[in-house]
ModelCIF file with pLDDT and N, C-alpha, C, O atoms, coordinates in Angstrom:
data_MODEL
#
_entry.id   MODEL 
#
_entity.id                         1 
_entity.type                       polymer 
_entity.pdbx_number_of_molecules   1 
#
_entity_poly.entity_id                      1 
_entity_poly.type                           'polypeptide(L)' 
_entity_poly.nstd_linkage                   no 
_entity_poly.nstd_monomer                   no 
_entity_poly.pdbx_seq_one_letter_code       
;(UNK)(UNK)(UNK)(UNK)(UNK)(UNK)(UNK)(UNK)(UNK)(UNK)(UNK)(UNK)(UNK)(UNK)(UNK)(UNK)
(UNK)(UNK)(UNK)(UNK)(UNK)(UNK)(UNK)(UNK)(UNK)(UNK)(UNK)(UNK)(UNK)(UNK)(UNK)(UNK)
(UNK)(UNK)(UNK)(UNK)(UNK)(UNK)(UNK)(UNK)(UNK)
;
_entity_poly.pdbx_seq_one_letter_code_can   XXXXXXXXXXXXXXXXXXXXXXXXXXXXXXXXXXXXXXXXX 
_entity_poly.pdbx_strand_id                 A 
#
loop_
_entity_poly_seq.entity_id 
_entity_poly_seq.num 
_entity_poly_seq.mon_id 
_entity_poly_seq.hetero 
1 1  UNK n 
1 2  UNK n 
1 3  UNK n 
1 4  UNK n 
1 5  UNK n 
1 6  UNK n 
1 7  UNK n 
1 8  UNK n 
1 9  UNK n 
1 10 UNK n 
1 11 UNK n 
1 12 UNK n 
1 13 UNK n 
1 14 UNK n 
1 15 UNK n 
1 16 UNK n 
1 17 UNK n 
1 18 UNK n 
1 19 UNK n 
1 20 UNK n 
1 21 UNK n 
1 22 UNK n 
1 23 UNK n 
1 24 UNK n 
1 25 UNK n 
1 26 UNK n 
1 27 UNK n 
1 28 UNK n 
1 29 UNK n 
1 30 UNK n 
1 31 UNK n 
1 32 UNK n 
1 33 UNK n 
1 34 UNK n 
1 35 UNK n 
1 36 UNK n 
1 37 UNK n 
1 38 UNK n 
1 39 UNK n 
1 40 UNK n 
1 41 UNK n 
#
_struct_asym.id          A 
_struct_asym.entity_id   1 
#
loop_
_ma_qa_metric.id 
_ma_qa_metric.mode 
_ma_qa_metric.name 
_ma_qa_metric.software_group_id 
_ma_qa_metric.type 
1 global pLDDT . pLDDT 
2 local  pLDDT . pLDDT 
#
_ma_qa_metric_global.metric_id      1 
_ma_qa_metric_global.metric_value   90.29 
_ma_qa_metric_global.model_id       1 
_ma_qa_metric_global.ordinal_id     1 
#
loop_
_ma_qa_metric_local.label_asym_id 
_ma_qa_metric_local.label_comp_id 
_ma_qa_metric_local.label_seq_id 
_ma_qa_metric_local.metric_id 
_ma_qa_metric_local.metric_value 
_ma_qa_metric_local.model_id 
_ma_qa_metric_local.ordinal_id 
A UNK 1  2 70.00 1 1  
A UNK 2  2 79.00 1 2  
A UNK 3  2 80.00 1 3  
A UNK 4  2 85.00 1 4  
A UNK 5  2 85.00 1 5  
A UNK 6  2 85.00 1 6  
A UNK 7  2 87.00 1 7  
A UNK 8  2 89.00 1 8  
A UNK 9  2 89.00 1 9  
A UNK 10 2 92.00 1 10 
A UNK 11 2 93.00 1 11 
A UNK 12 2 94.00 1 12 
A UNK 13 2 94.00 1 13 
A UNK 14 2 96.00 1 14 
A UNK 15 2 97.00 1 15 
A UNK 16 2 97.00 1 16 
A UNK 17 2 96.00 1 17 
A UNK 18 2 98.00 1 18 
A UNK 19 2 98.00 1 19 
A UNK 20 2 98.00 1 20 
A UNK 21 2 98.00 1 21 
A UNK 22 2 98.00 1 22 
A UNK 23 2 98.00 1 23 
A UNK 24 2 98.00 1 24 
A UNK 25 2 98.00 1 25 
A UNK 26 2 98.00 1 26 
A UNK 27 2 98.00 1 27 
A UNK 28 2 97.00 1 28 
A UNK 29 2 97.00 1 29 
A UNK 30 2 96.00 1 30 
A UNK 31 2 96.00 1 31 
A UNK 32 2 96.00 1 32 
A UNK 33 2 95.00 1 33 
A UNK 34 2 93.00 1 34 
A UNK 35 2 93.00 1 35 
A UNK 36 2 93.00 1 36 
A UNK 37 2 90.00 1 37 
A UNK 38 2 86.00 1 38 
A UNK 39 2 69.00 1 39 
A UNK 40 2 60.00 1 40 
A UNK 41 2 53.00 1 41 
#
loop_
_atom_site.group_PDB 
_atom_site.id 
_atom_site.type_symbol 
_atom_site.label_atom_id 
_atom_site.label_alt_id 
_atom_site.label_comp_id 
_atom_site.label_asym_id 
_atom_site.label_entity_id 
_atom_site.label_seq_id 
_atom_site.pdbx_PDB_ins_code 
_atom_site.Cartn_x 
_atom_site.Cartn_y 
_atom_site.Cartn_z 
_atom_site.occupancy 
_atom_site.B_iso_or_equiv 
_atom_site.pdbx_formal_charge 
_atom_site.auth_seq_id 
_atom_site.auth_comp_id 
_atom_site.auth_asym_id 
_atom_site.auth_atom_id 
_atom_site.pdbx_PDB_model_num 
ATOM 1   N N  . UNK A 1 1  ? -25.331 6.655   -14.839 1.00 70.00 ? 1  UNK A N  1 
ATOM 2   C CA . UNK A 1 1  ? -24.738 6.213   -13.566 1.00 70.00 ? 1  UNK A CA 1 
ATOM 3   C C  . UNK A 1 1  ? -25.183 7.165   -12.456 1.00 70.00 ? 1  UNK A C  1 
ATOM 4   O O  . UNK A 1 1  ? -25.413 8.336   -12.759 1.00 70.00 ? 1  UNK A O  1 
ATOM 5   N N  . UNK A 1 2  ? -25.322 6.749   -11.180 1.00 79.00 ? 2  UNK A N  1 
ATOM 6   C CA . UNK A 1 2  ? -25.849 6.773   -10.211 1.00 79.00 ? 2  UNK A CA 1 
ATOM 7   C C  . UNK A 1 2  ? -25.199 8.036   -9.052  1.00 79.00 ? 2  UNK A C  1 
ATOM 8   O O  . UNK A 1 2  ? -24.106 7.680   -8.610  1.00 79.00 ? 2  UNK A O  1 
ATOM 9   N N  . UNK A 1 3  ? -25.500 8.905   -8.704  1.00 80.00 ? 3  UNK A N  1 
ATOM 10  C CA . UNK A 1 3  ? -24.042 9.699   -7.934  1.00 80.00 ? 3  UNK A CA 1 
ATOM 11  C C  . UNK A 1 3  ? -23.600 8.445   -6.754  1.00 80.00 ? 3  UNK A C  1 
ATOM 12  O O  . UNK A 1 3  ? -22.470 8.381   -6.271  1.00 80.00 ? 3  UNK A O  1 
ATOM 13  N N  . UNK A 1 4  ? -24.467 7.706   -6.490  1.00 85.00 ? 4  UNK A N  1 
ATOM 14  C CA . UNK A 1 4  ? -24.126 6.621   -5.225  1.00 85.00 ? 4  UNK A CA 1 
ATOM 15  C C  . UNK A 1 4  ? -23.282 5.148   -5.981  1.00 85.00 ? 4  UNK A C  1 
ATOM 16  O O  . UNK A 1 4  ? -22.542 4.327   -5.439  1.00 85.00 ? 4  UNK A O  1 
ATOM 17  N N  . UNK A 1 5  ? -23.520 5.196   -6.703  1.00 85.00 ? 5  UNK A N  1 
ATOM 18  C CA . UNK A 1 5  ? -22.603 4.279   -8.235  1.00 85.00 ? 5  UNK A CA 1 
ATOM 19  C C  . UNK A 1 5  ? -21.200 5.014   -7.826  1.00 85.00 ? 5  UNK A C  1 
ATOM 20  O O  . UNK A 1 5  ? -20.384 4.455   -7.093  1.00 85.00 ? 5  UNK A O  1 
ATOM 21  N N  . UNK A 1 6  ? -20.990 6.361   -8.386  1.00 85.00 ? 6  UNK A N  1 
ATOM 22  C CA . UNK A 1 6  ? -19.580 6.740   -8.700  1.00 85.00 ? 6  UNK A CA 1 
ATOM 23  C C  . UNK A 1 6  ? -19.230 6.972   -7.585  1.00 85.00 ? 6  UNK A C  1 
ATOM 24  O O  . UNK A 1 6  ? -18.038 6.664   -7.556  1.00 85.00 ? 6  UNK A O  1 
ATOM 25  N N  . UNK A 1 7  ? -19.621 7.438   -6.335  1.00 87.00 ? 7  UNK A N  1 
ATOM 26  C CA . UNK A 1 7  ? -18.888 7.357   -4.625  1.00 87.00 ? 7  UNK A CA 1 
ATOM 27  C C  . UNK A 1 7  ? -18.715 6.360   -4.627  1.00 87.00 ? 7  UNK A C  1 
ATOM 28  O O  . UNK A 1 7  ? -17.702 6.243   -3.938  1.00 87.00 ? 7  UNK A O  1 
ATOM 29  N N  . UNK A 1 8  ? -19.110 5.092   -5.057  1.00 89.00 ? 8  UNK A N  1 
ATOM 30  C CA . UNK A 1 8  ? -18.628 3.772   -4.334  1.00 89.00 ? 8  UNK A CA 1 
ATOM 31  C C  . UNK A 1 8  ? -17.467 3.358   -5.107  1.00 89.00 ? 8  UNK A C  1 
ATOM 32  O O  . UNK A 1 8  ? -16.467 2.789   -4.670  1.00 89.00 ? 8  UNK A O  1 
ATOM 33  N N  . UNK A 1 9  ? -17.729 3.732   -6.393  1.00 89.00 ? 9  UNK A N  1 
ATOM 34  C CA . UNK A 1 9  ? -16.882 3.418   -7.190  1.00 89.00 ? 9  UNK A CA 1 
ATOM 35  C C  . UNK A 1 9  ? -15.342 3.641   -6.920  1.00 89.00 ? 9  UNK A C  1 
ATOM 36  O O  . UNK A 1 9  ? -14.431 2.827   -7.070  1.00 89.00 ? 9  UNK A O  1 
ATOM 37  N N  . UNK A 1 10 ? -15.260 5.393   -6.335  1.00 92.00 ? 10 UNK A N  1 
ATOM 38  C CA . UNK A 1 10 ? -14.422 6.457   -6.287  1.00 92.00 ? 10 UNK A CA 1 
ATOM 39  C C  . UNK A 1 10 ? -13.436 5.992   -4.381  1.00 92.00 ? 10 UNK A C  1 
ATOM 40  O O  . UNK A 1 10 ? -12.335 6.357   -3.968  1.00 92.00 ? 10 UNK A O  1 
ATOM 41  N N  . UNK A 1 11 ? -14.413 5.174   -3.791  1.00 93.00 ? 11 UNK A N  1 
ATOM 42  C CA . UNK A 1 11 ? -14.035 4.634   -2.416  1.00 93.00 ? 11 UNK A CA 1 
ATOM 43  C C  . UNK A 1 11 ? -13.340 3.434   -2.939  1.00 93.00 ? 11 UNK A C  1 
ATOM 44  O O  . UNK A 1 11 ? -12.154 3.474   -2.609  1.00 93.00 ? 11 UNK A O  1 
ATOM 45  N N  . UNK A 1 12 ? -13.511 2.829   -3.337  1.00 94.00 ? 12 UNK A N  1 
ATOM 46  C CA . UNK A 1 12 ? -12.601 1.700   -3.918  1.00 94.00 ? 12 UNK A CA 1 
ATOM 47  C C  . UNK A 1 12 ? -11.709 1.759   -4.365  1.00 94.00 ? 12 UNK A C  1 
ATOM 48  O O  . UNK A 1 12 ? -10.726 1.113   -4.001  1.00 94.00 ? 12 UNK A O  1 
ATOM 49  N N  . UNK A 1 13 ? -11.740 2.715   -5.505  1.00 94.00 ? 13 UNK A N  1 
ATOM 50  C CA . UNK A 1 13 ? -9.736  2.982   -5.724  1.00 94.00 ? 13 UNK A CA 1 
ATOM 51  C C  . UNK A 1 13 ? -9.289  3.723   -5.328  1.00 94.00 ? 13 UNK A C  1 
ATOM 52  O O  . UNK A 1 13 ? -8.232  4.039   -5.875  1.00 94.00 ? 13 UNK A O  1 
ATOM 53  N N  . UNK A 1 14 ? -9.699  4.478   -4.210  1.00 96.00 ? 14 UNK A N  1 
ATOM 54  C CA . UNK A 1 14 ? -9.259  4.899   -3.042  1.00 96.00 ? 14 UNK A CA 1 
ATOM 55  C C  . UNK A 1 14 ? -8.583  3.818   -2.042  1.00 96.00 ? 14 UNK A C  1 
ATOM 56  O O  . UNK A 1 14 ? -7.539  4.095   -1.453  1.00 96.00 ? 14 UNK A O  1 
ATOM 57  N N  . UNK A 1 15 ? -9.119  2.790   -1.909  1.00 97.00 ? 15 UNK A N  1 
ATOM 58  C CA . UNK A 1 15 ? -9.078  1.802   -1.259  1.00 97.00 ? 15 UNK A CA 1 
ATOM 59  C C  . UNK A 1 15 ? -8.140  0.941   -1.870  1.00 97.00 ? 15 UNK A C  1 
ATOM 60  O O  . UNK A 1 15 ? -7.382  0.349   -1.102  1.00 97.00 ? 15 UNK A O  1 
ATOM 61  N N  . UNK A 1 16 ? -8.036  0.760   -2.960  1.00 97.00 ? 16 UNK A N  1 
ATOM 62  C CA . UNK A 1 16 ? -7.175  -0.216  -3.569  1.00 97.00 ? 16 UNK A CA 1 
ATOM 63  C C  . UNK A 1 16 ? -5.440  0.677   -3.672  1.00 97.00 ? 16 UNK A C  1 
ATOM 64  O O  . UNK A 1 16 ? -4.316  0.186   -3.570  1.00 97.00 ? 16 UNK A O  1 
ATOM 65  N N  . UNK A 1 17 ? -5.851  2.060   -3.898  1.00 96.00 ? 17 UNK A N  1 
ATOM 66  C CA . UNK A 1 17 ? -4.356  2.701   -3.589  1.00 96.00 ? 17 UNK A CA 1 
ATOM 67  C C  . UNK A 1 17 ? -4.158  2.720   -2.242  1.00 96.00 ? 17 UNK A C  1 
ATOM 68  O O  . UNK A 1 17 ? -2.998  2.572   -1.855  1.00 96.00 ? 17 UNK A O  1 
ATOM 69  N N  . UNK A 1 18 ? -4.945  2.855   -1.514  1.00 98.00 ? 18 UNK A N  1 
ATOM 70  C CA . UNK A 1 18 ? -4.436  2.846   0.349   1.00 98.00 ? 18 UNK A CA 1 
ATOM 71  C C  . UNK A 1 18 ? -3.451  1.941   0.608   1.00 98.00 ? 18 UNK A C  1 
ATOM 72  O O  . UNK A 1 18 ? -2.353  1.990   1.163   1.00 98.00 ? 18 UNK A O  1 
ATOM 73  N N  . UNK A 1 19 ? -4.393  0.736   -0.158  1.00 98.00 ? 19 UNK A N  1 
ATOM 74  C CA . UNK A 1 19 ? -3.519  -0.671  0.266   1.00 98.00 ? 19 UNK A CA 1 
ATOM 75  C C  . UNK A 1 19 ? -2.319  -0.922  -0.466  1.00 98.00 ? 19 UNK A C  1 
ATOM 76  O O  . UNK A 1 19 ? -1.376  -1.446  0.128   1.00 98.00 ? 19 UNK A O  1 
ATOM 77  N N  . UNK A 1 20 ? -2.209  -0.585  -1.817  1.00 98.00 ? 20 UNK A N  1 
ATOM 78  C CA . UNK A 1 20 ? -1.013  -0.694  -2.371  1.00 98.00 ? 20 UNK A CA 1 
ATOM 79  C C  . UNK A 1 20 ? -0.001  -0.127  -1.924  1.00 98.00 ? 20 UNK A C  1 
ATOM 80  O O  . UNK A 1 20 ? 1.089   -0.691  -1.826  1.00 98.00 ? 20 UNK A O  1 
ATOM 81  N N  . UNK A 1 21 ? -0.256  1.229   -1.547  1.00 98.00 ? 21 UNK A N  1 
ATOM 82  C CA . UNK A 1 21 ? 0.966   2.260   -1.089  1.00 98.00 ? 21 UNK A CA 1 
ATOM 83  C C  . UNK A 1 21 ? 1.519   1.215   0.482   1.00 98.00 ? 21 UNK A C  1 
ATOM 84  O O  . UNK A 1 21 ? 2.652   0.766   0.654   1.00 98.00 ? 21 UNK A O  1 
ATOM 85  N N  . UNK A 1 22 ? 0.220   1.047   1.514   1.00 98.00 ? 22 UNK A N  1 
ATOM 86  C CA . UNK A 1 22 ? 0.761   0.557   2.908   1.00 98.00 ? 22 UNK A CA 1 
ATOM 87  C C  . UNK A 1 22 ? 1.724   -1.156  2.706   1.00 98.00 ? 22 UNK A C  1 
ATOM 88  O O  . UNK A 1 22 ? 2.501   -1.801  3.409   1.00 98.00 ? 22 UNK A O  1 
ATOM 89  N N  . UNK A 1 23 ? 1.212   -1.289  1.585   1.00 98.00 ? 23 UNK A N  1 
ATOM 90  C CA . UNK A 1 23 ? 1.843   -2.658  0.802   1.00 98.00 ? 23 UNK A CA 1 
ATOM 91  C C  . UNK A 1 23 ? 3.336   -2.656  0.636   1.00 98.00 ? 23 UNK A C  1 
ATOM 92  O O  . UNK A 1 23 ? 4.262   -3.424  0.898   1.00 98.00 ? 23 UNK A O  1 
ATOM 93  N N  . UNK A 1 24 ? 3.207   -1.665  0.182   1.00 98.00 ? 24 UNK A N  1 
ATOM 94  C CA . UNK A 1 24 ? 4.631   -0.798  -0.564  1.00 98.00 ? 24 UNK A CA 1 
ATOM 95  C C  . UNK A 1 24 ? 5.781   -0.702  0.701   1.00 98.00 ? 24 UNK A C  1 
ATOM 96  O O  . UNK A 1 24 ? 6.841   -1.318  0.807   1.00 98.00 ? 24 UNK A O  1 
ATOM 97  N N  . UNK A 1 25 ? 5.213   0.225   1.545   1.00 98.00 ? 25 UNK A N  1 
ATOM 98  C CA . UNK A 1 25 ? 5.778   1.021   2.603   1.00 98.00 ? 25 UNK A CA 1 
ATOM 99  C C  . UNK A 1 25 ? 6.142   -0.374  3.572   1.00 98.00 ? 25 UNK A C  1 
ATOM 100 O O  . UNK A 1 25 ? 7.214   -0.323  4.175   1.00 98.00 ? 25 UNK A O  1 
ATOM 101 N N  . UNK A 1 26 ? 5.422   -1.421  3.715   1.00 98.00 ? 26 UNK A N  1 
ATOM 102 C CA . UNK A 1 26 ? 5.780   -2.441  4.653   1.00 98.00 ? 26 UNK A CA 1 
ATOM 103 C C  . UNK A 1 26 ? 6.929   -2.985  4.089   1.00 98.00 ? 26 UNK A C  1 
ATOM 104 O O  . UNK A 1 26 ? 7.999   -2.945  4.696   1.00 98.00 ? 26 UNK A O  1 
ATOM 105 N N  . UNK A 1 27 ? 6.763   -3.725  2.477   1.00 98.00 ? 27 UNK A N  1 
ATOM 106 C CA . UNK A 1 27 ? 7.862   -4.085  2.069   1.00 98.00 ? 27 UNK A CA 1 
ATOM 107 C C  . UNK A 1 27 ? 9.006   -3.223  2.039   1.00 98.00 ? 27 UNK A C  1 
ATOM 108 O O  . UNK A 1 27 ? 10.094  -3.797  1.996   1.00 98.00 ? 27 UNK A O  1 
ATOM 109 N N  . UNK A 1 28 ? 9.001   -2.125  2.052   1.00 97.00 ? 28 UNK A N  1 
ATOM 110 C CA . UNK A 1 28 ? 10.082  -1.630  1.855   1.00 97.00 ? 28 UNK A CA 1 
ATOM 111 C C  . UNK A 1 28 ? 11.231  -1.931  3.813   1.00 97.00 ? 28 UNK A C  1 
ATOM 112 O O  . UNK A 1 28 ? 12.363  -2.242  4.182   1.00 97.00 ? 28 UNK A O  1 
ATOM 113 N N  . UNK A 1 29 ? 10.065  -1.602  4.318   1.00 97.00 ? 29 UNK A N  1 
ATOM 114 C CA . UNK A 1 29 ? 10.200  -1.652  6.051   1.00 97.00 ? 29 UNK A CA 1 
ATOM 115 C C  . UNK A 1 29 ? 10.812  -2.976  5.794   1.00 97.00 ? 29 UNK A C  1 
ATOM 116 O O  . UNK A 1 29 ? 11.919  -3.033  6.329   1.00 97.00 ? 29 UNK A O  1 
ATOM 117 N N  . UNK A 1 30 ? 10.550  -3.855  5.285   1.00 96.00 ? 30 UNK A N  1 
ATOM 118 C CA . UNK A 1 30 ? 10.861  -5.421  5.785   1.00 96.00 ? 30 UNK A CA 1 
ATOM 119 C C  . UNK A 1 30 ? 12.335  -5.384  4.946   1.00 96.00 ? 30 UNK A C  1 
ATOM 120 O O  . UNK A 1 30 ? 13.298  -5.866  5.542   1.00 96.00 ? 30 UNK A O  1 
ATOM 121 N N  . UNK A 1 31 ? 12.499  -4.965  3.912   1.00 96.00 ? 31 UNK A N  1 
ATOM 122 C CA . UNK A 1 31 ? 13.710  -4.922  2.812   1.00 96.00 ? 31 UNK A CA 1 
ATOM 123 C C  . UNK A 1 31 ? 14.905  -3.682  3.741   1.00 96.00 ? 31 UNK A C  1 
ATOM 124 O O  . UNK A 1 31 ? 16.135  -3.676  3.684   1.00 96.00 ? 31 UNK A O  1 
ATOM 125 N N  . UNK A 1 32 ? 14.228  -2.989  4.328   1.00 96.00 ? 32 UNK A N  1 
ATOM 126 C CA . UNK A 1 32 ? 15.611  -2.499  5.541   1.00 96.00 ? 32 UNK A CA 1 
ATOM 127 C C  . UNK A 1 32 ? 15.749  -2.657  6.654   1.00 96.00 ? 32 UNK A C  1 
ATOM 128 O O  . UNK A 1 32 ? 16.548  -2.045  7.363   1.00 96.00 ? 32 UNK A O  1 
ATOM 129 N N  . UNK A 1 33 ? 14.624  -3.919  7.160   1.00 95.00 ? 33 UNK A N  1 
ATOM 130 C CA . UNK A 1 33 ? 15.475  -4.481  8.081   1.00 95.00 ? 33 UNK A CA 1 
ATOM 131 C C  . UNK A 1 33 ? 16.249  -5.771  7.906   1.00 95.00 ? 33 UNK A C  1 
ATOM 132 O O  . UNK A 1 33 ? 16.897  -6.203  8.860   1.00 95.00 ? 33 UNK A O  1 
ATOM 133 N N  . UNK A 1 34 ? 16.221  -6.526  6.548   1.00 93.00 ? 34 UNK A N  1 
ATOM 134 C CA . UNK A 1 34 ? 17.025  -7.471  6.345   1.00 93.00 ? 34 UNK A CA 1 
ATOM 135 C C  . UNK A 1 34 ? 18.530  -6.034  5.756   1.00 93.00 ? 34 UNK A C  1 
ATOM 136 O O  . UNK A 1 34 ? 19.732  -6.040  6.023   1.00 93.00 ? 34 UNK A O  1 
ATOM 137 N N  . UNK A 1 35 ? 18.037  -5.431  5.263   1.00 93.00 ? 35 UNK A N  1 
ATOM 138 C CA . UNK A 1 35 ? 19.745  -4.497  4.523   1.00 93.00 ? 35 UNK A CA 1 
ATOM 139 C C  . UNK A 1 35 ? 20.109  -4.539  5.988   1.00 93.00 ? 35 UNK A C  1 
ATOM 140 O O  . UNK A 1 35 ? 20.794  -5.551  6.137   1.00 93.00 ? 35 UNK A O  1 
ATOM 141 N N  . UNK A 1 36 ? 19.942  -3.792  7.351   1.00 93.00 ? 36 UNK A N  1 
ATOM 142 C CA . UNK A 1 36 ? 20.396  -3.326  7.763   1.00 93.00 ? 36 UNK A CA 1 
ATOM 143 C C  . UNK A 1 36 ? 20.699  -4.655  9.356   1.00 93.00 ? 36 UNK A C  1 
ATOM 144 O O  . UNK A 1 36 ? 21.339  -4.380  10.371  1.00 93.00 ? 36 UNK A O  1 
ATOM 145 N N  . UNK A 1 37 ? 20.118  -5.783  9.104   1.00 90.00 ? 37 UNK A N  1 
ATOM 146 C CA . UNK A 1 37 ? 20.308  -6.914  9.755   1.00 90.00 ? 37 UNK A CA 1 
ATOM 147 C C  . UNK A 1 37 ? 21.140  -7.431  9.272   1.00 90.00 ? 37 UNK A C  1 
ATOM 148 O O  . UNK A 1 37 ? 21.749  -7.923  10.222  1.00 90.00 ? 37 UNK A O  1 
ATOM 149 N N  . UNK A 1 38 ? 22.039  -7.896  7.699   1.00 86.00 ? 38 UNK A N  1 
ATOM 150 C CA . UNK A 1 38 ? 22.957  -8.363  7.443   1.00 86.00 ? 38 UNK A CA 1 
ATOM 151 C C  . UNK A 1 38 ? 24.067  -7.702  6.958   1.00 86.00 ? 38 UNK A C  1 
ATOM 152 O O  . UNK A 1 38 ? 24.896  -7.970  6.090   1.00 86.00 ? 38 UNK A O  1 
ATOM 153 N N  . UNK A 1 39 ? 23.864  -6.600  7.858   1.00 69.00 ? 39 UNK A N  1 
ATOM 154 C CA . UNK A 1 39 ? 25.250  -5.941  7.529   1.00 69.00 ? 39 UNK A CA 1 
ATOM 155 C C  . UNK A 1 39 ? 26.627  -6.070  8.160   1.00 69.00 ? 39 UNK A C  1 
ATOM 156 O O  . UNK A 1 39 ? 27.650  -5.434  7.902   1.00 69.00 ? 39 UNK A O  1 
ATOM 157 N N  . UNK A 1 40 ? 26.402  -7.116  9.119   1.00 60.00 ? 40 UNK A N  1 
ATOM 158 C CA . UNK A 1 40 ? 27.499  -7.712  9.726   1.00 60.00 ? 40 UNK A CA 1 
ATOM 159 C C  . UNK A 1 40 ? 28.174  -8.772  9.243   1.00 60.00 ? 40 UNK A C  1 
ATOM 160 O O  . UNK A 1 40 ? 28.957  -9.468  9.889   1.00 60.00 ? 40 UNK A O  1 
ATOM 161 N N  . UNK A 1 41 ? 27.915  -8.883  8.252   1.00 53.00 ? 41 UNK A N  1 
ATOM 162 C CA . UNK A 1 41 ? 28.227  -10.337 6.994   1.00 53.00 ? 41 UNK A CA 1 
ATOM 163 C C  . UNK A 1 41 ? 29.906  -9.898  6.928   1.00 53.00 ? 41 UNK A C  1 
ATOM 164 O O  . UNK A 1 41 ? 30.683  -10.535 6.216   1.00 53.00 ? 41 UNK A O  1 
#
C-alpha cells in the first residue's frame, strides 16, 4: 500500500467520525429543544 493509499484512507475516517460526532451533537441540540419546548405540558 501506497503512503497516498493510507492518507486517503486515514482522511476518510476522519471524515466519517467528523460527521458522526456533528450528527450526534445536532441530534442531541434538536432532543433539547423539544425537552425544553414541552416543558410547559
Amino acid at each position: 500500500m501506497s503512503e497516498s493509499e493510507r492518507w486517503k484512507e486515514r482522511g476518510v475516517a476522519l471524515r466519517v467520525f467528523v460527521y458522526v460526532f456533528a450528527t450526534h451533537l445536532f441530534a442531541g441540540f434538536v432532543m433539547l429543544l423539544f425537552y425544553v419546548g414541552g416543558g410547559d405540558k
